[in-house]
N, C-alpha and C positions, 0 to 999 in steps of 0.2 A: 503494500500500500504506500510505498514510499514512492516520490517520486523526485529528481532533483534539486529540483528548482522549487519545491514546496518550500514553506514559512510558516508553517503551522497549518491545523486545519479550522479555519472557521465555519463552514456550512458545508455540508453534505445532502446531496439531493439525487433518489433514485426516483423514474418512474418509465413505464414502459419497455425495463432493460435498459435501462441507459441509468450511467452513474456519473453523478457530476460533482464537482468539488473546489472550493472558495478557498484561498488560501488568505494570511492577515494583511498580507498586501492589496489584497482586491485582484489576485490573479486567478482564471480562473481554467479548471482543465477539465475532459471528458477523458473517464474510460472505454478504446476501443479496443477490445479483446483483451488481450494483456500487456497493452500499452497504453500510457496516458498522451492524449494528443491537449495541445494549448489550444482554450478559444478566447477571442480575444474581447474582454471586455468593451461596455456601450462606454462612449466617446462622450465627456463632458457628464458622467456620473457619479465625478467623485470617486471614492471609495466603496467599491460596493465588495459586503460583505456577509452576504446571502444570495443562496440561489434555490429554486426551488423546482420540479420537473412535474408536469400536468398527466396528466394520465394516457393521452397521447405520444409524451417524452417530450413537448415542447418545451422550453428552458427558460424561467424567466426569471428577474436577477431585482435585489433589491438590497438597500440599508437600512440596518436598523437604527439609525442615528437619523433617519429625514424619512420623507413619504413619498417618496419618486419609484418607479415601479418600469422596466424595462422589460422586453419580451424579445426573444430571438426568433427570427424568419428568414424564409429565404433572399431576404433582402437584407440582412443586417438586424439591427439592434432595432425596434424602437419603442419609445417612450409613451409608455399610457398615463394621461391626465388621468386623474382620478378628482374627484370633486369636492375638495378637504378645504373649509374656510380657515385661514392662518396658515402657519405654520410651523406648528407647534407637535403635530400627531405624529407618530413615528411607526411603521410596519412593523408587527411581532410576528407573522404568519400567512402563510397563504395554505388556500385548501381548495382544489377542485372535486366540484361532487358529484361527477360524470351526468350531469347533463347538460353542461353547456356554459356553466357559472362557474367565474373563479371566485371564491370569496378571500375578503383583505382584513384582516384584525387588525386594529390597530391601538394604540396605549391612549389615547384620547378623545376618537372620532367613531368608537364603537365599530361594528360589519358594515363593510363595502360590500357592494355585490357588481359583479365586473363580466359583460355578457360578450364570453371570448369569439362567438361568431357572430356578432354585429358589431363586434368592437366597440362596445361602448359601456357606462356605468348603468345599470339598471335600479328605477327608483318608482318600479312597479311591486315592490316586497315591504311591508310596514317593519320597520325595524326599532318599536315600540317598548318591546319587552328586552332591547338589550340597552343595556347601560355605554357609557362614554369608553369606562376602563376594562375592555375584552382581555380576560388572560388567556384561554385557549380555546381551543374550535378540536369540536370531533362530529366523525361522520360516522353512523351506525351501518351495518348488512342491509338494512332499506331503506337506506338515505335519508334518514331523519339526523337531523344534524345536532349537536348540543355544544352550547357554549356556556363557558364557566364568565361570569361577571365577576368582578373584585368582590362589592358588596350586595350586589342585589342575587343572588343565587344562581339557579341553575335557568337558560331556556332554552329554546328548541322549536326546531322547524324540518317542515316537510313540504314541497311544491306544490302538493296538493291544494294547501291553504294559503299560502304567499303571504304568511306574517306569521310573527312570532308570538309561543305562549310562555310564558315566564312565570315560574316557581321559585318564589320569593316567600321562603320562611326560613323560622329563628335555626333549622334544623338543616338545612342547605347550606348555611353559610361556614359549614365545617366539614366538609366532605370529606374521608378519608380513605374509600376503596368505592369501585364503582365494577361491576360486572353486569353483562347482559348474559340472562337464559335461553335457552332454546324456544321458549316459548313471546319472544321477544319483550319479554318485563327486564325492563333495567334497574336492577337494583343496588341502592347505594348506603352504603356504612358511611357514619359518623363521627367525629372525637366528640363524645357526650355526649349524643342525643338517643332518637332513635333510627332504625332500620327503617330505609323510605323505597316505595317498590312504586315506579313507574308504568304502567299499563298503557296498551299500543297505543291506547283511545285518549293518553294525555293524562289519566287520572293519577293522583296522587296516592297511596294508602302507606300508613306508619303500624309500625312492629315495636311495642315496646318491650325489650331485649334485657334479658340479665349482662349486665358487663357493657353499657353505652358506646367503649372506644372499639370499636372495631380495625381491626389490622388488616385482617385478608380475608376474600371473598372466594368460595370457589362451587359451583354447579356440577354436578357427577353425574355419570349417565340413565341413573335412572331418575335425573330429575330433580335430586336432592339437594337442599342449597345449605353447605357448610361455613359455619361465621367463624373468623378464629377471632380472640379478643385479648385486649390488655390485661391482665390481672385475674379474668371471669371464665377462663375455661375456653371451652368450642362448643359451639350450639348447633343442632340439625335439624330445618326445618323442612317438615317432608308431609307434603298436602295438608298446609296449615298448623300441622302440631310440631311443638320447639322441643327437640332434647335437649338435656343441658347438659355437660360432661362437667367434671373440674378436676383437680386434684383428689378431691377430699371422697368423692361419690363414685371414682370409676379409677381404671385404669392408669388416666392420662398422668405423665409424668408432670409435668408442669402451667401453671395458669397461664402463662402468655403464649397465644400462638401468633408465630411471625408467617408461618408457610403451609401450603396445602395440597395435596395431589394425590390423584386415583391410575394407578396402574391396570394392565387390561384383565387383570382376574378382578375387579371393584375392590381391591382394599384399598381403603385413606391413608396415606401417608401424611404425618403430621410433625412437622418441627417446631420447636418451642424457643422464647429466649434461653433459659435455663435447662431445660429440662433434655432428654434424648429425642433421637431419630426415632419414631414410633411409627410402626403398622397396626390400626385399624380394621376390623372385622365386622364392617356395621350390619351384618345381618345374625352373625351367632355372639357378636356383642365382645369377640376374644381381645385384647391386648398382648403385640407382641415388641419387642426391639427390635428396630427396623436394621440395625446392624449388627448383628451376635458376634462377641467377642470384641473389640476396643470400642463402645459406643462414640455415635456423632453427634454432638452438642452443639448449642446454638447452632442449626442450620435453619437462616434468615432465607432460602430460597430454594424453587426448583424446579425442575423443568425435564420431563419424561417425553422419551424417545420413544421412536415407534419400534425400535427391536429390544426392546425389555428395560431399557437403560435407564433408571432416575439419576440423576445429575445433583447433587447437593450446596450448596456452598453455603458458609457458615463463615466463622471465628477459625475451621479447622482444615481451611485450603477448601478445595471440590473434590470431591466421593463422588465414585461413581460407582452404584449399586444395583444389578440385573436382579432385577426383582422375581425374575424366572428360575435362577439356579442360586443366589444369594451371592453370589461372586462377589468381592470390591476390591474397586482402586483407590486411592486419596492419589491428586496432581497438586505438585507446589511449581508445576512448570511443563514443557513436552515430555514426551517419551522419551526422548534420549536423553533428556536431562542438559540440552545445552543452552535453552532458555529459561527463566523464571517468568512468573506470575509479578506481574509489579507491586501486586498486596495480596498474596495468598492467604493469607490469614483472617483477611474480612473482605469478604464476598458476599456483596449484596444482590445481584439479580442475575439470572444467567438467561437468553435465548440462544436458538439457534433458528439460523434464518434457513432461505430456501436452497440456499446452494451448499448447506449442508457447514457453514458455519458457527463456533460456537462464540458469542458474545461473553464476555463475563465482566460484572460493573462490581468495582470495588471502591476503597474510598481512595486510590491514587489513580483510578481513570478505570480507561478500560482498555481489558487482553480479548484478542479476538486471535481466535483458534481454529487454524485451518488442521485437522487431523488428519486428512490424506496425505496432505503434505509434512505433518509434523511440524507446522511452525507460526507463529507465537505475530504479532504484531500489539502495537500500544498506542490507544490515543489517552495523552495526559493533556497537562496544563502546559508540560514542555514543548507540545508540538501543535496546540489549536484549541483542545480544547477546554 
């Protein structure tokens, strides 16, 4: 992922197979197979120090320090006005949400909406329910979009209706875990409140939850929505009835659950701050240690492969444990040992994308882990991020 002429990495942007990348200078280059080729920045933009790719792959280039907004075509660079009184607002995000609309978040001016085949701002959508100060924009499996406000809560749109409904209570302005079910209810965990579940039709309904702080959110295949909580155990709520697990009433080793995951025989896997790597049994109710012989403590994260593999990472490197024949590994770095983990010791989130890459987020950046090839790459604060 290195390239020579790089300066760090400030924005990274995939879409359509195509991977593009900002460097802190405002340079900017495209991966083409397993070279990187230079493109050459819009002319009289300053420094630009984001980029972002549409779902098409088209390329369009922005700072986060102003609200000037470029797009690449076969004609070059050019510049889309967008219709910001002042200028004061500054771009945090773009999001295309394949039908036609780029939407612009920005730190003062609330959602743009930007109509990429007419080329122009569209101000046929009531943008009522969103507030000035947009912190993020997400698009759901049927393009119902949600956006996080600073202070007024959660809202959300579908094209169906061409405005926004905003959900603005005392219980949204804390949002701490948000998952969607299969049955499309998005439901979202709070620091102190309650358990708020979204219904396709917009409605709101509350869960008042033993243990308010909710950590992690996870949906198992038959349906069942597991809470893991600060201090209050794991709760299982399965066709409206809540289990409540804790230390003191079951099994589980410890009150804090940080992580959650169901391998393909349905056992729960469950990590704790304290406590061990646990396997779940939720139908004969058994408790076992998820790793027999040196237990795995604090494992803050994880993330299950499709050929047997849970993945761990914790306080104690990444384990990695075939839930099929009990096998494990612990990596403090590759297989040959001639790379390290930048912080093997505290790993907080691990994926693994489509080409078979393993991300791993720790608190000195992130190690991405190409295992075919046995070799280790780093994005820190040293090189961008």
């Amino acid at each position: 992922f290195r390239h020579p002429t790089f300066d760090g990495v400030a924005s990274l942007a995939t879409g359509a197979g195509k991977v593009y990348i900002v460097d802190r200078n405002g340079n900017i280059f495209q991966l083409n197979k397993d070279k990187w080729m230079s493109v050459v920045p819009p002319k009289g933009a300053g420094q630009v120090n984001r980029v972002y790719a549409d779902r098409q792959g088209r390329l369009w280039a922005f700072s986060a320090m102003d609200n000037r907004l470029f797009r690449l075509g076969k004609k070059g660079w050019q510049e889309i006005r967008l219709s910001i009184e002042g200028g004061s607002s500054h771009i945090r995000q773009l999001k295309d949400d394949g039908e036609g609309t780029l939407w612009v978040v920005t730190d003062h001016h609330g959602l743009l909406a930007y109509d990429m085949q007419a080329d122009r701002q569209r101000s046929d959508i009531e943008t009522c329910g969103v507030e000035e100060n947009v912190q993020q924009l997400y698009i759901d499996r049927q393009n119902v979009m949600y956006v996080c406000n600073q202070t007024e809560g959660l809202s959300y749109y579908h094209s169906s209706f061409r405005k926004f409904s905003n959900h603005q209570t005392q219980q949204t302005k804390n949002l701490s875990a948000v998952i969607e079910d299969h049955a499309g209810n998005v439901w979202m965990g709070t620091d102190g409140h309650d358990l708020l579940c979204m219904k396709p039709d917009g409605s709101i309904t509350t869960m008042d939850i033993p243990g308010h702080i909710v950590i992690t959110l996870m949906e198992d295949r038959e349906g069942r929505l597991w809470i893991g909580t600060y201090l209050n155990g794991l709760l299982c709520v399965d066709k409206g009835k809540v289990t409540h697990y804790t230390k003191e009433n079951s099994g589980l080793s410890d009150n804090s659950i940080y992580s959650l995951c169901q391998d393909k025989a349905g056992y729960i896997w469950i990590g704790s701050l304290w406590g061990i790597l646990q396997r779940f049994n939720p139908d004969s109710g058994e408790w076992k240690d998820g790793s027999p012989g040196t237990p795995v403590y604090q494992a803050y994260c994880m993330y299950y492969d499709d050929d047997n593999n849970l993945n761990v990472g914790g306080m104690g490197g990444l384990t990695r444990i075939n839930t099929g024949s009990g096998h494990r590994m612990t990596f403090r770095g590759n297989r040959r040992g001639t790379q390290q983990l930048l912080n093997p010791n505290h790993i907080s989130t691990l994926f693994r994308d489509h080409r078979g890459l393993l991300w791993i987020g720790h608190g000195h950046g992130i190690s991405i882990w190409d295992e075919r090839a046995d070799t280790l790459y780093y994005l820190s604060m040293a090189n961008g991020l």
